[in-house]
N, C-alpha and C positions, 0 to 999 in steps of 0.2 A: 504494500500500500504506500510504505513511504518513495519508493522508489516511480510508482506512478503519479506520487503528486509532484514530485521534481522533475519530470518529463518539461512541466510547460516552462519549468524555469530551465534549463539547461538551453531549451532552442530559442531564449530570448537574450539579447547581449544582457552583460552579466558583468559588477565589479570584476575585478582580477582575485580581489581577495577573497571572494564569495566562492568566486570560480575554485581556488585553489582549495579552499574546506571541502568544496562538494566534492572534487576529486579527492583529496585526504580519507574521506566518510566511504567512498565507495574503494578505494584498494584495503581496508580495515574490512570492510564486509565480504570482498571475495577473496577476500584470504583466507577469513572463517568458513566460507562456503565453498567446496570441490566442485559441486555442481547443482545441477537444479534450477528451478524460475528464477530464484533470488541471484544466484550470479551471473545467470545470461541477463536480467534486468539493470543490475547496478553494470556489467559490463556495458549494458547499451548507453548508459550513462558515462559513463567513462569517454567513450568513444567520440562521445555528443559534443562534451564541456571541452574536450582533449584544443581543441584550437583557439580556446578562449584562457588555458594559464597560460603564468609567464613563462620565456623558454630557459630560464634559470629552473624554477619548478620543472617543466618535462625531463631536463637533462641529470636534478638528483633525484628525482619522484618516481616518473613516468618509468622513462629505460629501465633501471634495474629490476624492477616489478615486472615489466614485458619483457627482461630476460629472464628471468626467474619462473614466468609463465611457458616462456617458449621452451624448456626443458623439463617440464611439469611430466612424470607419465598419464596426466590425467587429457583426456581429450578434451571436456572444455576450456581449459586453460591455454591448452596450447591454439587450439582455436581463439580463445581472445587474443593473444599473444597476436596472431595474424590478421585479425582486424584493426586491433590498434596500431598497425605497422602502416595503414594505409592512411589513419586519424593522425597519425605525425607529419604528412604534404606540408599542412601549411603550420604547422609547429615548428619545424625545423627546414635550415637549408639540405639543399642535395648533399653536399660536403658532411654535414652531422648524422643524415641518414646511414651514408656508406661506412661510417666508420664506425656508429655506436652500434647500427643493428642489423649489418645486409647480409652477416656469418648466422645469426639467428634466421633471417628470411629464406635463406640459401636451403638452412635447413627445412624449414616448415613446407616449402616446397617439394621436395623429396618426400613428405610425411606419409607414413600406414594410412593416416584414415583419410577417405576423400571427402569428409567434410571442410578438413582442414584445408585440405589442398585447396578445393572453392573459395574456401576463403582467401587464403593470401591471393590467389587470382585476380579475386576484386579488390583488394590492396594494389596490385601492380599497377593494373589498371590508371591508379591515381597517382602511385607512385613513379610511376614509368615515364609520365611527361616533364616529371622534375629534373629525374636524375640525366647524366648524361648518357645520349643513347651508347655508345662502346662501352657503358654497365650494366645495363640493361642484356645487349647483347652475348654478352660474356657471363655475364651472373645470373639470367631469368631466361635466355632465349631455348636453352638443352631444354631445360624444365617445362616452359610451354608449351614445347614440339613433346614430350611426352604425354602430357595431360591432354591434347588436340590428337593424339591417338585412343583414348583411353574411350571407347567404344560403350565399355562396362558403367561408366558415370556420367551420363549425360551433361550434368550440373560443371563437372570438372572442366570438360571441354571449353562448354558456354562460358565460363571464368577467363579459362585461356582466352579463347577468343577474344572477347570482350580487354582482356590483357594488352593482345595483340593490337587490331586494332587502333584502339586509342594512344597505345605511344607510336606507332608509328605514324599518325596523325599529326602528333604534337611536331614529331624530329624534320617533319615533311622538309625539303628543300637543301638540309643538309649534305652537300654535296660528296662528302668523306662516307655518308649513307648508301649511296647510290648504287653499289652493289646487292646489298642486302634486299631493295627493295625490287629490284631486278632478277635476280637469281631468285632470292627466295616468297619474297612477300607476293608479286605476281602471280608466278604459278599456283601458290595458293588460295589466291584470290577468284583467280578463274575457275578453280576446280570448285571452290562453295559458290560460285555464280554458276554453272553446270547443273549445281545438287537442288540448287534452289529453284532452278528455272522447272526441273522437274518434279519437285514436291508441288509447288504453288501450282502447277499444271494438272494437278489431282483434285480430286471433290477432298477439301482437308476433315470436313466431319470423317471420312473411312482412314486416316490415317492415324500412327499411335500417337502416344502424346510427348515421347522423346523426339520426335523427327518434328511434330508441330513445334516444340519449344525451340528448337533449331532454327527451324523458317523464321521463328519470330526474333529470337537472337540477330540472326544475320540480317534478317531488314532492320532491327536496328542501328547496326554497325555499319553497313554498307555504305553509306554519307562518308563513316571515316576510312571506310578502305579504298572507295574509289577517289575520294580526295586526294590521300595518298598515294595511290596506283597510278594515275591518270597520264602523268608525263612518260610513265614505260609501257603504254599500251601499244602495240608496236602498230597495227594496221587496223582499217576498217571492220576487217570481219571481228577482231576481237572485241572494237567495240560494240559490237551488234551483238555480239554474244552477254559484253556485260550488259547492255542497254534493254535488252532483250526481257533479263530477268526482270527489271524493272519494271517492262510492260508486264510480264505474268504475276508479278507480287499487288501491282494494281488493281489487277481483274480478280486477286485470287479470291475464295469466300471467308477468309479471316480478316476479321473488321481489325484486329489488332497488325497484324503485317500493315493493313493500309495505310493506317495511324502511321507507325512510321517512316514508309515511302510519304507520306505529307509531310512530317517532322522535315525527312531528309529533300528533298525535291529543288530549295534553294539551291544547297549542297554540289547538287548531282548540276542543275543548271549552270554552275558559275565553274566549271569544270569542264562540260562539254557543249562550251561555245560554239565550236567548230561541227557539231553535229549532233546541232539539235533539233533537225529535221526526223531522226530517229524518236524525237520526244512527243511528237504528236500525237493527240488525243490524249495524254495523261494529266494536266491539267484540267480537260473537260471532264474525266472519268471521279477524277478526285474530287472538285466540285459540285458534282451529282451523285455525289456518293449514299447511299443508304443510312452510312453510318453516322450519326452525333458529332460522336468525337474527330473523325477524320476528316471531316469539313470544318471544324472549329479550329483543329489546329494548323491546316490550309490557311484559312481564314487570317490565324495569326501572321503568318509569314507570308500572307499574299505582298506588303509592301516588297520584298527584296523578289522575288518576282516580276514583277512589276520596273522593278530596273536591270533587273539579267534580260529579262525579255520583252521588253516593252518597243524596243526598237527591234525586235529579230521579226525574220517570220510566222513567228506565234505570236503575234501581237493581237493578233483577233479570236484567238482561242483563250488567253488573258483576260481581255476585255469582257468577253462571253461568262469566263469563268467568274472576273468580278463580280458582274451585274447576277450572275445564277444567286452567288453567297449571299450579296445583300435583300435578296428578296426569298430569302429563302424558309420556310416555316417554321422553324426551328432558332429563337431570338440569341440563343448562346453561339449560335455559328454566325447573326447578322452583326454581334456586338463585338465579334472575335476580328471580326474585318473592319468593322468602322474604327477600331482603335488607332489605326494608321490608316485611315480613309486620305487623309489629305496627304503623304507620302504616295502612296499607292495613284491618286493625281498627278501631283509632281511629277512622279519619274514616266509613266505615260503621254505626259502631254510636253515634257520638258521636250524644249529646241525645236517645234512644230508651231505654225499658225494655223487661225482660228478652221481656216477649210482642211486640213491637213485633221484637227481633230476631229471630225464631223462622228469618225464611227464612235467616239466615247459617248453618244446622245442617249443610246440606254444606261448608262450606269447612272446620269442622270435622272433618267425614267425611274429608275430604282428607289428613289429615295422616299418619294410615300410612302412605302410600306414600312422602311424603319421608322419615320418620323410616329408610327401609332403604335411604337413600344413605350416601355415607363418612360417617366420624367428624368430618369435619368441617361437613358439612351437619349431620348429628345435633348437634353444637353449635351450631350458627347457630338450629335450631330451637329449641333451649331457651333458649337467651335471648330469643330474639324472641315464644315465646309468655310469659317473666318479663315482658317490657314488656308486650304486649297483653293479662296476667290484668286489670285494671281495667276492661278494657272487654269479659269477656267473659263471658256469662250464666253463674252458676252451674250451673244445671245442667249447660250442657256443657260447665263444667269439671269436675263429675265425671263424666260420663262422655264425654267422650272427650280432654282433657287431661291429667288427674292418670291415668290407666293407662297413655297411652302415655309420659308423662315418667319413671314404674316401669320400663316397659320397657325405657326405653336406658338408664337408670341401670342395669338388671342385666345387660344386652347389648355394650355399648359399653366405652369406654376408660374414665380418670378425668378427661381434659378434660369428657367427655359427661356423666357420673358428677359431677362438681362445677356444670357448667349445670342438671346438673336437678336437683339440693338445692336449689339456690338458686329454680329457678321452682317448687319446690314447698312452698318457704316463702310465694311469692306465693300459691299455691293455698288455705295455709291461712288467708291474710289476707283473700281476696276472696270466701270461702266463707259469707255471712252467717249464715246456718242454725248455731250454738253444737252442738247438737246431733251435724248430720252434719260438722261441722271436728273436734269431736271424735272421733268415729269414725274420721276420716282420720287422725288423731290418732296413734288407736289403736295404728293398723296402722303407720302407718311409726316407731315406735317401735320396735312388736313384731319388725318384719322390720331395723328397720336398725340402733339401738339394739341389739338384740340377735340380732344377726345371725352367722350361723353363722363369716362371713368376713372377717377383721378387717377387708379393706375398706369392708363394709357399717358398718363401724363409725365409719370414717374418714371415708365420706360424710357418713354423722348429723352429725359434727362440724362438717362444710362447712355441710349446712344450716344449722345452732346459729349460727354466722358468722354466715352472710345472715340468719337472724332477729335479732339484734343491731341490723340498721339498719334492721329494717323495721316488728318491736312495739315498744311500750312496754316497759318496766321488768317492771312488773305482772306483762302479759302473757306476757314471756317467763320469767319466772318459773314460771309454773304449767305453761307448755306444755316448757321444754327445762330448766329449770337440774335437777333431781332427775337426769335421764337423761344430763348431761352430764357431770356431776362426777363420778357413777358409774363413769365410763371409766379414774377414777386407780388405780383396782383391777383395768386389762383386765390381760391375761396377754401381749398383744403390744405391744414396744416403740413399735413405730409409731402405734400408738393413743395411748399415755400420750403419746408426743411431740407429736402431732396437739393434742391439749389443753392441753401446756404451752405452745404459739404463743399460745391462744385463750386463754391466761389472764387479758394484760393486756386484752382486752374483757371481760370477765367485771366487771372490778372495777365497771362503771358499773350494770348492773341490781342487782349482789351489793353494794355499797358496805355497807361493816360487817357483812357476813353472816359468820358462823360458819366457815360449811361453807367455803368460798370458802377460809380461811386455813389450815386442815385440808387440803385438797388442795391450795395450794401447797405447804408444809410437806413432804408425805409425797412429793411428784414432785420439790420438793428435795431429795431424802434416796434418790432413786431410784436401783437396783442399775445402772442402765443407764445409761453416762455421758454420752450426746448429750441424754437427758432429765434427767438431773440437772442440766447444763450452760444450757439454757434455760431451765427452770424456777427458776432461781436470777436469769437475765437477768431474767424477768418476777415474779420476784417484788419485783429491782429499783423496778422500775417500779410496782407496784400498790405498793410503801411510800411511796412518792413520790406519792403520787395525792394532791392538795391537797383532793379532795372532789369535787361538781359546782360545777358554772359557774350560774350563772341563766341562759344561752342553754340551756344543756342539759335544765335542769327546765323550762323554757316550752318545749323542744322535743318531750322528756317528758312535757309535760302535754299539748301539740298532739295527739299519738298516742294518748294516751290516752281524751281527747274523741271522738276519730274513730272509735275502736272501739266505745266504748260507743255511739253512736250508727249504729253500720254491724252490729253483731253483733247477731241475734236470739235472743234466748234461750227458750224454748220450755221448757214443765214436762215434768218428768221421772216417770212413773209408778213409784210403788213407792219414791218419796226421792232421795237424790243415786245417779249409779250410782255403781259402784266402780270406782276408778284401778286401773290396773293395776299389777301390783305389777314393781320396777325390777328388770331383770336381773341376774343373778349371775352369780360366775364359773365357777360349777358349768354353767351354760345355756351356755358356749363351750365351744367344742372344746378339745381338749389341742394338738393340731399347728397350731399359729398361724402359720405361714405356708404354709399348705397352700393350693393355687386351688382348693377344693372347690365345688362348686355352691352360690349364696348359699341357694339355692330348696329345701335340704336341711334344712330347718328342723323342728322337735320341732310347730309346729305343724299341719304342712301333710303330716305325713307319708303319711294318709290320704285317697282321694279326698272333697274339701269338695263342699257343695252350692251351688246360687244360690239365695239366698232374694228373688230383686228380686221374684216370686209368691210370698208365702210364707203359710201355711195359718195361721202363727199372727199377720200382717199382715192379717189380714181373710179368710179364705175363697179360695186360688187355685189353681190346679193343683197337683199334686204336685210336691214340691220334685227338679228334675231333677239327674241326675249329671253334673258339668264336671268338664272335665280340670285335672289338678294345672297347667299353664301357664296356663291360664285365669286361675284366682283368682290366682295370684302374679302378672299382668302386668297388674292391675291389677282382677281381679272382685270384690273389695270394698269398692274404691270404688264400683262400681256398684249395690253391693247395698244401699249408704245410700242410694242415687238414689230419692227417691218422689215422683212426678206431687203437684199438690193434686188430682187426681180420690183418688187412693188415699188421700190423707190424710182427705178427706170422706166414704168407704166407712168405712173403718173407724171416723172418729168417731159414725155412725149405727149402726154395728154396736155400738158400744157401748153408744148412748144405749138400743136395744133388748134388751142383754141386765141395764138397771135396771129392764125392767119387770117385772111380777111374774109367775112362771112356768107356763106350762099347766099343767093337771090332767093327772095320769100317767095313760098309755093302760093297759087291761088286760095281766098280763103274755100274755109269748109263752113261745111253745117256744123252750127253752135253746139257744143259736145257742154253733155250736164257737167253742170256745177260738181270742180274737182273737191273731194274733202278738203278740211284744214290741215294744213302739214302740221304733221305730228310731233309736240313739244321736246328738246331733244334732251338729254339728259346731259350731266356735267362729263360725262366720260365722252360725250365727241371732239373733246381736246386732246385725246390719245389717239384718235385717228388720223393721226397726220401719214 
């Protein structure tokens, strides 16, 4: 009992001094115990704490106990003796391993029972990447070549193996190696790639379960032996033969093999660049896999995928496979991929323009279906599409980005609700079109700015923050400071508070402005004493402001450059448009803390149209009726959305309506009285 209530403390960091009693406590009780639960227990502990003492302690402590065990006739002992040999890695240098205990190792290797022998196996394993390989080779290599024959002990072998393997892994590249892994590690690599291609080729439920544990050893290892093998593979056919396996352990029917053909899959990609046309269809196979686990851990490592192959050949077998994970039924597999959703971007779209990206438009598409997992996925998602807005084509970031980032902002929590301000500050920076960023503009002023719910109002704010670190001065200037300072007049405390935080950033784009000191002032002087209370803190501090820095104006000016050269500005027909004019307090409701629907809004009250077809955009269907959710969850961002086919229509349609106009036809007979044209709504300013 004592010994399983010390479990949780051993795997949590631990003083040194704490560390050194609990090891003190446990070599006094398996000294009293030969064998039995109580000293395989306190040994597990031992083994646990073993790289948290000091290495004064291991070196009078540790060692002469693990030599005094390793000569024990008793089997458990000597078996501890051989697991603590692999808990001293990071205890000791290579140099104190070889000398205080590799004549002990040497032995325990040779040892009568094959449990021991397993053991120190998985010792080596750990050990073997430390030491240097010509000790390894000389001191463990006879030894492993015996236990990788040993037919009788399945377990033995699997040890070796797994021995093998991983130091040869570790030493890769060592040129003074180069024989070894030629002469000998090769040919054996090829012979359990033969063995394996043949097992996994078999229905594995009819086979025993030392040859299944084998399959399942060597898919796990296989990452490290072909990593290491790779540069003495001599010609094509051998790699088809290793490659080979690979496709069979993918198809095989043990869910557990597949799991690590996905572990391993980066591995084997960043290794066989040169032909990895042999690799197809094993990223679709794994991605549609039946299995939980094998898709999830896919899932994990889909980013470095994603840059091994995002530019090859299987770029569209990647892409397919992304978009399968993220929509996939199973939320442990969709969350396992969004974790590097914005990496997994990046390296896809890296060093390509926006036509060049066009096939990523379902992964895109994908994103729905994560967005109606918990609120905590919903967050995971908005920040990870904040990182990958830079690399992702405007268009679809208006349409299918910036409506669903709308949507859980008005659905969700305020965790969700503050991630998507902020990525929809990205949206409005990565949106080059002046034009359609305005428009977007527009609208999340109109709905959040002046939003029925003082939440909505509270986000604005958040956003205004994240824009702070992301425009210039200038910039933020035009696009937030009028609708932010405006807020010192909301009617709900929590809003004016919200502002009094964001004060002292204000001072850097506001420095000497007017307004800026006029709404501290008046949020100074505020009826409500937690915002008068802050606001007095921050205005502290904005009186204290020594000015900018010259890291800050060349940081200033950096952003500024970037915009003017990243934003297109496009002429406006008819003169500048018209701003919109800034909210009042007459536009909010009277019950300010009321949870009324954000989507109750003065302008939305009646069903809006879509104009993404719109008759006054060039000639196109009838402007159809969408539902009141529509447009609020994001259909006018869509409605700024226009192809350049549509931008070319309509510029021809106009170049022909300067030409000079037919001769009028004779009249006709008086055609009834046309309706009244039909009142248009606020959204036919997106159909440009």
């Amino acid at each position: 009992a004592a010994a399983e209530a010390f479990h949780q403390v051993v795997n949590t960091k631990v003083p040194q001094e704490i560390a050194k009693k609990i090891c003190i406590a446990a070599l006094r009780i398996i000294q009293k115990s030969d064998s039995g639960l109580v000293f395989d227990a306190w040994g597990e502990l031992l083994s646990i704490i073993l790289p948290q003492v000091n290495r004064n302690d291991v070196l009078n402590l540790i060692i002469p106990a693990m030599k005094q065990s390793a000569a024990s006739n008793t089997v458990e002992s000597r078996r501890l003796a051989a697991r603590m040999f692999g808990a001293l890695t990071d205890a000791l240098t290579a140099e104190e391993l070889h000398s205080k205990f590799l004549a002990q190792a040497e032995k325990l290797c040779a040892d009568e029972d094959p449990s021991v022998r397993a053991m120190i196996g998985q010792s080596v394993s750990l050990v073997g990447r430390k030491m240097p390989f010509q000790t390894f080779q000389t001191s463990f290599w006879p030894h492993l070549q015996k236990m990788l024959d040993d037919k009788a002990n399945i377990r033995v072998k699997a040890a070796a193996m797994r021995a093998l393997a991983k130091t040869v892994e570790a030493h890769r590249g060592e040129p003074q190696n180069n024989q070894f892994y030629q002469k000998t590690l090769l040919p054996l690599f090829m012979a359990e790639c033969v063995n394996a291609t043949g097992v996994a080729s078999t229905d594995l439920r009819k086979v025993d379960d030392d040859t299944y544990l084998m399959l399942e050893i060597f898919s796990e290892l296989y990452g490290h032996f072909i990593v290491a093998a790779a540069p003495f593979i001599p010609d094509d056919d051998a790699w088809s033969t290793v490659l080979d396996t690979l496709l069979r352990m993918v198809t095989c029917n043990g869910p557990t093999v597949r799991q690590w053909c996905s572990f391993n899959l980066p591995a084997i990609a960043f290794v066989s660049q040169d032909k990895l046309t042999k690799l197809g269809g094993v990223v679709q196979a794994l991605s549609t896999d039946g299995d939980i686990e094998t898709k999830a851990t896919l899932g994990a490592a889909f980013h470095e995928l994603a840059r091994l192959l995002g530019k090859s050949s299987l770029r569209n077998e990647v892409i397919c496979g992304l978009g399968q994970l993220m929509i996939d039924r199973n939320s442990q597999v969709r969350v396992s991929v969004l974790d590097h959703l914005n990496e997994s971007i990046k390296y896809l779209a890296d060093g390509l323009d926006e036509k060049e990206m066009r096939d990523m438009d379902q992964i895109y598409g994908t994103l729905e279906t994560v967005s109606q997992d918990s609120w905590r996925t919903q967050q995971s998602l908005a920040e990870q599409l904040e990182l990958a807005m830079p690399h992702i084509p405007s268009d679809m970031i208006c349409k299918f980005v910036a409506p669903l980032l709308l949507s859980m902002a008005r659905d969700s929590t305020h965790l969700v609700r503050k991630s998507c301000m902020y990525a929809l500050v990205m949206v409005l920076r990565y949106v080059p079109d002046v034009k359609r960023r305005d428009h977007i503009m527009k609208h999340y002023r109109k709905e959040w700015a002046a939003g029925q719910v003082y939440w909505t109002r509270v986000a604005f704010l958040d956003g205004a923050t994240a824009a702070l670190d992301v425009f210039s001065f200038k910039l933020f200037r035009e696009l937030f400071m009028p609708y932010v300072l405006q807020m010192q007049d909301d009617p709900v405390a929590n809003v004016r508070l919200r502002l009094a935080v964001l004060l002292p950033g204000l001072m850097s784009p506001l420095y000497n402005d007017p307004s800026l000191k006029k709404a501290v002032d008046k949020l100074a002087n505020d009826p409500d004493r937690e915002v008068k209370k802050l606001a007095k803190a921050s205005k502290a501090v904005i009186d204290a402001f020594p000015g900018h820095s010259q890291e800050a104006l060349k940081e200033d000016k950096k952003r500024e450059n970037a915009e003017k050269a990243f934003f297109i500005a496009s002429k406006k027909k008819g003169g500048d448009e018209k701003q919109d004019a800034l909210p009042t307090n007459n536009d909010r409701p009277a019950d300010t803390n009321s949870p009324r629907d954000p989507n109750n809004n003065q302008l939305f009250e009646k069903p809006a149209k879509s104009f993404v077809n719109s008759p006054q955009a060039g000639g196109g269907p009838v402007p159809s009726e969408v539902t009141h959710s529509t447009v609020t969850s994001g259909g006018l961002i869509q409605n700024a959305y226009m192809t350049e086919k549509e931008q070319q229509k309509q510029q021809v349609q106009k170049e022909a309506a300067q030409q000079p106009p037919a001769p009028e036809p004779a009249p006709a007979a008086p055609a009834a009285t046309p309706p009244p044209p039909q009142k248009q709504s606020c959204l036919a300013c997106f159909g440009f």
